[in-house]
Biotite code that builds the C-alpha atoms (Angstrom):
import biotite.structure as struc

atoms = struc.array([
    struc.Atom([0.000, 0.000, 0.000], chain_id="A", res_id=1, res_name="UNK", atom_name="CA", element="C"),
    struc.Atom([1.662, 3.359, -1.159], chain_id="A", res_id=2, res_name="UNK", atom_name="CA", element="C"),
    struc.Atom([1.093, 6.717, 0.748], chain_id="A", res_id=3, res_name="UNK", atom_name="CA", element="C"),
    struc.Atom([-2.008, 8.725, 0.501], chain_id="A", res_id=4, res_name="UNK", atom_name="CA", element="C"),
    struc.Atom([-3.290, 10.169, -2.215], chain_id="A", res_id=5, res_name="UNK", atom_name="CA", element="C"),
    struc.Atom([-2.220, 13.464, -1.214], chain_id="A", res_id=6, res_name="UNK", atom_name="CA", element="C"),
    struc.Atom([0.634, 13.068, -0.556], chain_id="A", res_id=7, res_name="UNK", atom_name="CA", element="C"),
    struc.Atom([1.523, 11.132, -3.518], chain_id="A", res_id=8, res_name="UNK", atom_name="CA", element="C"),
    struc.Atom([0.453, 14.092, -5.432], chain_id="A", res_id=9, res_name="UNK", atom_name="CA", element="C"),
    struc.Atom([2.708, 16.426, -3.568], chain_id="A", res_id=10, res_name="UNK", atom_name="CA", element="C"),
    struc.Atom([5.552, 13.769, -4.458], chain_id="A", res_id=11, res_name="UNK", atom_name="CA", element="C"),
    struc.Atom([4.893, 13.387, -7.841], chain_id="A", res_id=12, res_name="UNK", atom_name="CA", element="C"),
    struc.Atom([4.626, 17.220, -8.692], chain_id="A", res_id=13, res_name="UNK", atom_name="CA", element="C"),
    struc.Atom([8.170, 18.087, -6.455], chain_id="A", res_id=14, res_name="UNK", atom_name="CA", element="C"),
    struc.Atom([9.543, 15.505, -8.205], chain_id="A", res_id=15, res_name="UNK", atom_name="CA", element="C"),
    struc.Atom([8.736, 16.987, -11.525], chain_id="A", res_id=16, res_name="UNK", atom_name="CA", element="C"),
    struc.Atom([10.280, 19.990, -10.822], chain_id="A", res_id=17, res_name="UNK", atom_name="CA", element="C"),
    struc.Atom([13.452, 18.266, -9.381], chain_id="A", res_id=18, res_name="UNK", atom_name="CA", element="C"),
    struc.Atom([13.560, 16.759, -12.598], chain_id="A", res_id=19, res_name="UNK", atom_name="CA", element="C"),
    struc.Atom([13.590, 20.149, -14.393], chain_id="A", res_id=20, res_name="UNK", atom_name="CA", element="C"),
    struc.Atom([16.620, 21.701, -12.242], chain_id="A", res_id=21, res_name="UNK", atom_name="CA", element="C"),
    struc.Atom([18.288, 18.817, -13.479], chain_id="A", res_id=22, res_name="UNK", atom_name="CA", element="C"),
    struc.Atom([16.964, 19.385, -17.147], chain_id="A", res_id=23, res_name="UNK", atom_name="CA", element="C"),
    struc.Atom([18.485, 22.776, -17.097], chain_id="A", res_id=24, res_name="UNK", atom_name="CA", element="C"),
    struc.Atom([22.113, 21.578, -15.559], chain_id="A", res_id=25, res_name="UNK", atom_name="CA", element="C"),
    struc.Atom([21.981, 19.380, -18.470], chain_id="A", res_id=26, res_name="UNK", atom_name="CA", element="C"),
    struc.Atom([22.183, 16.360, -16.189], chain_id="A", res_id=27, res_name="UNK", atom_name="CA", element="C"),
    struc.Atom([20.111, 13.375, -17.626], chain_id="A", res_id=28, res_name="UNK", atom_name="CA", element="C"),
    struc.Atom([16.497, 12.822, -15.226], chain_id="A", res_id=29, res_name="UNK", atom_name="CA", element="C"),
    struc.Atom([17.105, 10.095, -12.463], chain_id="A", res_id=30, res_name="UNK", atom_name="CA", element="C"),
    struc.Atom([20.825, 10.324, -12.579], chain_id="A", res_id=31, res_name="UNK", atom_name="CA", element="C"),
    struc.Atom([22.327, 12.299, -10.041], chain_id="A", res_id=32, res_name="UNK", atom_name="CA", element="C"),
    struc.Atom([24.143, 15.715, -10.469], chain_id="A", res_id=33, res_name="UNK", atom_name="CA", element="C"),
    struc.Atom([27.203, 14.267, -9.256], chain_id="A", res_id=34, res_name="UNK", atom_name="CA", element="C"),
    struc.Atom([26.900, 10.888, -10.280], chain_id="A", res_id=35, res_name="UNK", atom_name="CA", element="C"),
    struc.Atom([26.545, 12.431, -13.819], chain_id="A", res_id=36, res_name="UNK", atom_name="CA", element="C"),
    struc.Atom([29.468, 14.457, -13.593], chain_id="A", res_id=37, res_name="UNK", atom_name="CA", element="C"),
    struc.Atom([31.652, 11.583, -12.442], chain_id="A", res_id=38, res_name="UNK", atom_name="CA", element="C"),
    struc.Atom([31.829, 11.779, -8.906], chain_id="A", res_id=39, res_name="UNK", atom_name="CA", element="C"),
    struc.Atom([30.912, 9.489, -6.277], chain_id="A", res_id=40, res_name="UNK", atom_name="CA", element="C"),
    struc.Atom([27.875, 10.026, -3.772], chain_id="A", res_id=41, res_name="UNK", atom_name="CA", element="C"),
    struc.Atom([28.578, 10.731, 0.226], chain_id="A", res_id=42, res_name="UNK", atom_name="CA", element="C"),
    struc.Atom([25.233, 10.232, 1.183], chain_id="A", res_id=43, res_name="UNK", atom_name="CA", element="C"),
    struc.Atom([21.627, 10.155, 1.256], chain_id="A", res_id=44, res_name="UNK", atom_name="CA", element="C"),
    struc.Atom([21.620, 13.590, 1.815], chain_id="A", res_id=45, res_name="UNK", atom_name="CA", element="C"),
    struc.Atom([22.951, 14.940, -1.458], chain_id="A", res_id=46, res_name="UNK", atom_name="CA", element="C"),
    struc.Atom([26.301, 15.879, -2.453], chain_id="A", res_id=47, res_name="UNK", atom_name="CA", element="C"),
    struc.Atom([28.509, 19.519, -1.279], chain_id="A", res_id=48, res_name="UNK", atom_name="CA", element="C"),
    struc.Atom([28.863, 19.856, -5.041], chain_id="A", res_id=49, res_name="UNK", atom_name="CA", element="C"),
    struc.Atom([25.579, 18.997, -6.387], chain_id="A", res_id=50, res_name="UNK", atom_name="CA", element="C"),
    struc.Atom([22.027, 21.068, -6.765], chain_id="A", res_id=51, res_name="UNK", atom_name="CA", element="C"),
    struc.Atom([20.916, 23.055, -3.492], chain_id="A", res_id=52, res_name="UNK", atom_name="CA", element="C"),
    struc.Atom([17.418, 23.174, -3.573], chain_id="A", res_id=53, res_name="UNK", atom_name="CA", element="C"),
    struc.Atom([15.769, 25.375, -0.831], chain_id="A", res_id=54, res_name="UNK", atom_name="CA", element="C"),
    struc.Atom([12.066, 25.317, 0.300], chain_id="A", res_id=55, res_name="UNK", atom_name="CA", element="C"),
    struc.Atom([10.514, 28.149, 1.971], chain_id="A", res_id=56, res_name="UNK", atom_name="CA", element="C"),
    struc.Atom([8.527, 27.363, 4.727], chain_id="A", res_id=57, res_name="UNK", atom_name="CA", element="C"),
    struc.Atom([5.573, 29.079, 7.160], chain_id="A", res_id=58, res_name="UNK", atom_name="CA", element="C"),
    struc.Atom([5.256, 26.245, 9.164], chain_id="A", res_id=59, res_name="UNK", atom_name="CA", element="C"),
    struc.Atom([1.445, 26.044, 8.025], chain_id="A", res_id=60, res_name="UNK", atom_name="CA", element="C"),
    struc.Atom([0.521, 22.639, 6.916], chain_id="A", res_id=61, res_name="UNK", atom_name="CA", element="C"),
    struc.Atom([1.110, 23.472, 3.042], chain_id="A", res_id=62, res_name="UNK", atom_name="CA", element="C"),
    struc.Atom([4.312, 24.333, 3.668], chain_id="A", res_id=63, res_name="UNK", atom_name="CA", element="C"),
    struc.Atom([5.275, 21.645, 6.117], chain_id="A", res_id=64, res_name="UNK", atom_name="CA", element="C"),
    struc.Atom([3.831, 19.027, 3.121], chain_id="A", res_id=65, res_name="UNK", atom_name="CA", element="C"),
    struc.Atom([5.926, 20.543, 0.627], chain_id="A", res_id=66, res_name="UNK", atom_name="CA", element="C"),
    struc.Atom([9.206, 20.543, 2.786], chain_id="A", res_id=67, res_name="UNK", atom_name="CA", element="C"),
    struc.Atom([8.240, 16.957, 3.380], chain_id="A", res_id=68, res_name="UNK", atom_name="CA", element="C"),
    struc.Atom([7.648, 16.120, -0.453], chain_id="A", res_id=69, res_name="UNK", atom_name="CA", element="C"),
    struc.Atom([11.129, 17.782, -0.917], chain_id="A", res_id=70, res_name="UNK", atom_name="CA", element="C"),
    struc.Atom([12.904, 16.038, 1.644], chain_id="A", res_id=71, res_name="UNK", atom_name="CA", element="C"),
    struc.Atom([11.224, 12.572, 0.477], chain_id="A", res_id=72, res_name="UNK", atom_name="CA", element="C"),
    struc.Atom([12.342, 13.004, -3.245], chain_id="A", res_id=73, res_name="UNK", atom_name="CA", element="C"),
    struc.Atom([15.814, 15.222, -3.689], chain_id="A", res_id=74, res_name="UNK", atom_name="CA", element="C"),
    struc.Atom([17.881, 12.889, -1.811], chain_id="A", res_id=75, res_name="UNK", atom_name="CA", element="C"),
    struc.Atom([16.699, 9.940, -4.655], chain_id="A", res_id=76, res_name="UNK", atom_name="CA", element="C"),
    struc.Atom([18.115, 12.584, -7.209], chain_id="A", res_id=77, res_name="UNK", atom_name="CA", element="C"),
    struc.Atom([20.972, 13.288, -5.728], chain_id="A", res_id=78, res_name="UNK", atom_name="CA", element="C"),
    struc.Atom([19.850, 16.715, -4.831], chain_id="A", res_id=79, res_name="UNK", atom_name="CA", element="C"),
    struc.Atom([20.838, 18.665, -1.753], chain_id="A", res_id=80, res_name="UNK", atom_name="CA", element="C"),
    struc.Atom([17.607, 20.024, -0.041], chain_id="A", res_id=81, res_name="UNK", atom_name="CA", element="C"),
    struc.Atom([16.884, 22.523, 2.534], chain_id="A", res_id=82, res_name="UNK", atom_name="CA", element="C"),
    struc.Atom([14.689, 25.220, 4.001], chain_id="A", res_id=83, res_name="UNK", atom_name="CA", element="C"),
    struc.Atom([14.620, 29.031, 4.944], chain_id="A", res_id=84, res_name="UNK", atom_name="CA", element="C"),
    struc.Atom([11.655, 30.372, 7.050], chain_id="A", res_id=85, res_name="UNK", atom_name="CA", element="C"),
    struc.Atom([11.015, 34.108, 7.589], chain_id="A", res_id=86, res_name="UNK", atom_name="CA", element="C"),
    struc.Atom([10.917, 35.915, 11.099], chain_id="A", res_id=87, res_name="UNK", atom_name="CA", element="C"),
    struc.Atom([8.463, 39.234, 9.610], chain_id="A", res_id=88, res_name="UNK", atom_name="CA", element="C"),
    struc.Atom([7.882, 39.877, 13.616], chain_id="A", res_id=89, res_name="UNK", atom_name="CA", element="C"),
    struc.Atom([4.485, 41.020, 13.345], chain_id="A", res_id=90, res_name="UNK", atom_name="CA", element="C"),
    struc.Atom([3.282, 38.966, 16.374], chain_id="A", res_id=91, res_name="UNK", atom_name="CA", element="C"),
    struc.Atom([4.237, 38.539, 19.515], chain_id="A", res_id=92, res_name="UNK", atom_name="CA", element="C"),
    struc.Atom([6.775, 34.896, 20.173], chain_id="A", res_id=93, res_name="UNK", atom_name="CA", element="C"),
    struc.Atom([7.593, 35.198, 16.187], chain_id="A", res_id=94, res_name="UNK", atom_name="CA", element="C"),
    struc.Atom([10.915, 34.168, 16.594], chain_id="A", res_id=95, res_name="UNK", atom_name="CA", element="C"),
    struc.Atom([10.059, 31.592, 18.460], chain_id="A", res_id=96, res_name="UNK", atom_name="CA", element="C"),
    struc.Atom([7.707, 30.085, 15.907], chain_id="A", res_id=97, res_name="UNK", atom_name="CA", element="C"),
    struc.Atom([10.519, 30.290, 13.507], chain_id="A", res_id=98, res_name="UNK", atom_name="CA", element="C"),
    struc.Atom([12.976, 28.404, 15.908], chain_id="A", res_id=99, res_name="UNK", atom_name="CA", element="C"),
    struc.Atom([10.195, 26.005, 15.990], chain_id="A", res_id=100, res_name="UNK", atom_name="CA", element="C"),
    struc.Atom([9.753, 25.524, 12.033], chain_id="A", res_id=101, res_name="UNK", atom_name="CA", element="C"),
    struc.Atom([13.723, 24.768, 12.070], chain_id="A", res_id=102, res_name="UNK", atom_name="CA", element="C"),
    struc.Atom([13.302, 22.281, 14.156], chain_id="A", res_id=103, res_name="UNK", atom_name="CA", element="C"),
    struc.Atom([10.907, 20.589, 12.152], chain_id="A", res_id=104, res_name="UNK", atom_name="CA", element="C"),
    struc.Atom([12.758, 21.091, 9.059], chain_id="A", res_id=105, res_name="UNK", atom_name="CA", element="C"),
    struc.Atom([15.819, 19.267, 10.228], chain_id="A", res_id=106, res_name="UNK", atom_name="CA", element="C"),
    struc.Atom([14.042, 16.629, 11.670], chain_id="A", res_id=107, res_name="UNK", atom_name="CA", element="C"),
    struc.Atom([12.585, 16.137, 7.917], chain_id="A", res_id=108, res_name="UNK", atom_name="CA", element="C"),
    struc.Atom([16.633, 15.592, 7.244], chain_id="A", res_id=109, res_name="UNK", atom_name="CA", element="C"),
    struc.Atom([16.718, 19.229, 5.584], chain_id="A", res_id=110, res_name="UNK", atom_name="CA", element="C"),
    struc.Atom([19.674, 21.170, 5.725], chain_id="A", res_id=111, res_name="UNK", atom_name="CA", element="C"),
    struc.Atom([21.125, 23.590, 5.754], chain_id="A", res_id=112, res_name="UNK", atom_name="CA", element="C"),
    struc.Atom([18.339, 25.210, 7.469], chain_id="A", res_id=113, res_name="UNK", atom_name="CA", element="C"),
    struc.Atom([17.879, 28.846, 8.602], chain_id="A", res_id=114, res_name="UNK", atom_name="CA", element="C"),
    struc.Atom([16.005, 31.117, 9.928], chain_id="A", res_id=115, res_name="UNK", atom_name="CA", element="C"),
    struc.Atom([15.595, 34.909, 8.675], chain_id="A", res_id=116, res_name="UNK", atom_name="CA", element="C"),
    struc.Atom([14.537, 37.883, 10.808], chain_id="A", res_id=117, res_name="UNK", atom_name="CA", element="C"),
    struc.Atom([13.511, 40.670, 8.657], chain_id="A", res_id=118, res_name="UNK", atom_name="CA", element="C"),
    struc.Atom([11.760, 44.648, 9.719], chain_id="A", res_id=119, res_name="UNK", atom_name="CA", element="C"),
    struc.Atom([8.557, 45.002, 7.943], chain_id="A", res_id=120, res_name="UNK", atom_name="CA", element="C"),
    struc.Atom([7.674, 48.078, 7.035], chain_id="A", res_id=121, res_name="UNK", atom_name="CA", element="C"),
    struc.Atom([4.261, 49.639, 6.754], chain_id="A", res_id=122, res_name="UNK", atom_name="CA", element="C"),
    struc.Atom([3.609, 50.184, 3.344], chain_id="A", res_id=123, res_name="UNK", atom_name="CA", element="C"),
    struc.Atom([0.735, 48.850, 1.594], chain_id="A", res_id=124, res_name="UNK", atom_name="CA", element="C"),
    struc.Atom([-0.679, 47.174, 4.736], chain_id="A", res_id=125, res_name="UNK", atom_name="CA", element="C"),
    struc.Atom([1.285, 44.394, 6.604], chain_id="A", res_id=126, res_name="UNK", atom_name="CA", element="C"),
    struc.Atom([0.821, 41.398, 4.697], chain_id="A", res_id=127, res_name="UNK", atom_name="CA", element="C"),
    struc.Atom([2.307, 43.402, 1.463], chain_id="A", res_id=128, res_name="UNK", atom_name="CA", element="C"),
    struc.Atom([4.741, 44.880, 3.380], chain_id="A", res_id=129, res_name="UNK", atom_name="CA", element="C"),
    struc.Atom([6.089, 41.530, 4.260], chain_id="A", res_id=130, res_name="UNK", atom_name="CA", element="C"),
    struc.Atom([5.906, 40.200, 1.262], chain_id="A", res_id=131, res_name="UNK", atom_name="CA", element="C"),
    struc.Atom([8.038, 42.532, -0.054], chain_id="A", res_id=132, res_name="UNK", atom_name="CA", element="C"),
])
């Protein structure tokens, strides 16, 4: 019995696009970067020298599913894959949060990992202003 529905969905489509990063390296689908290139994988988790591949993540449950899609699938293309959340400090225990979504990347096997605290300003409302 394979995994959900849903989450084969989320699989197939990340792995799609993992397949077009290595489209555009010129590195044949299914082979990895390094692998291609002549060099010998370290590990599951992708080589120093091969694609970096870096979701960014809320936390929320969409997010969280595509970090988890991502960590699932680049390792089986040789691809490195990590994660960046954003610290926009418009509520109170923010940073906290992020510290929190970290954690939950790494423990998906991302990394590198990081968390960015950024000042949003007040133009065009909050939510534009920290989106821009």
């Amino acid at each position: 019995m394979g995994p959900h529905p849903a989450v084969a969905a989320i699989r197939l489509a990340v792995r799609r696009v993992l397949h077009d990063i290595l489209t555009e390296l010129n590195t044949p689908a299914g082979v990895p970067a390094a692998t291609a290139a002549g060099r010998t994988p370290e590990g599951a988790s992708g080589l120093p020298d091969s694609p970096l591949v870096l979701v960014a993540c809320s936390g929320g449950a969409d997010s969280m599913a595509l970090a988890s899609a991502l960590a699932f699938e680049a390792p089986r293309l040789g691809i490195r894959a990590g994660g960046v959340t954003v610290d926009h400090g418009l509520q109170h225990g923010s940073d906290l949060r992020a510290e929190e979504v970290v954690l939950r990347l790494r423990q998906l096997g991302l990394g590198p990992v990081e968390a960015t605290a950024v000042t949003v300003g007040r133009e065009g409302g909050p939510e534009a202003a920290a989106r821009d």
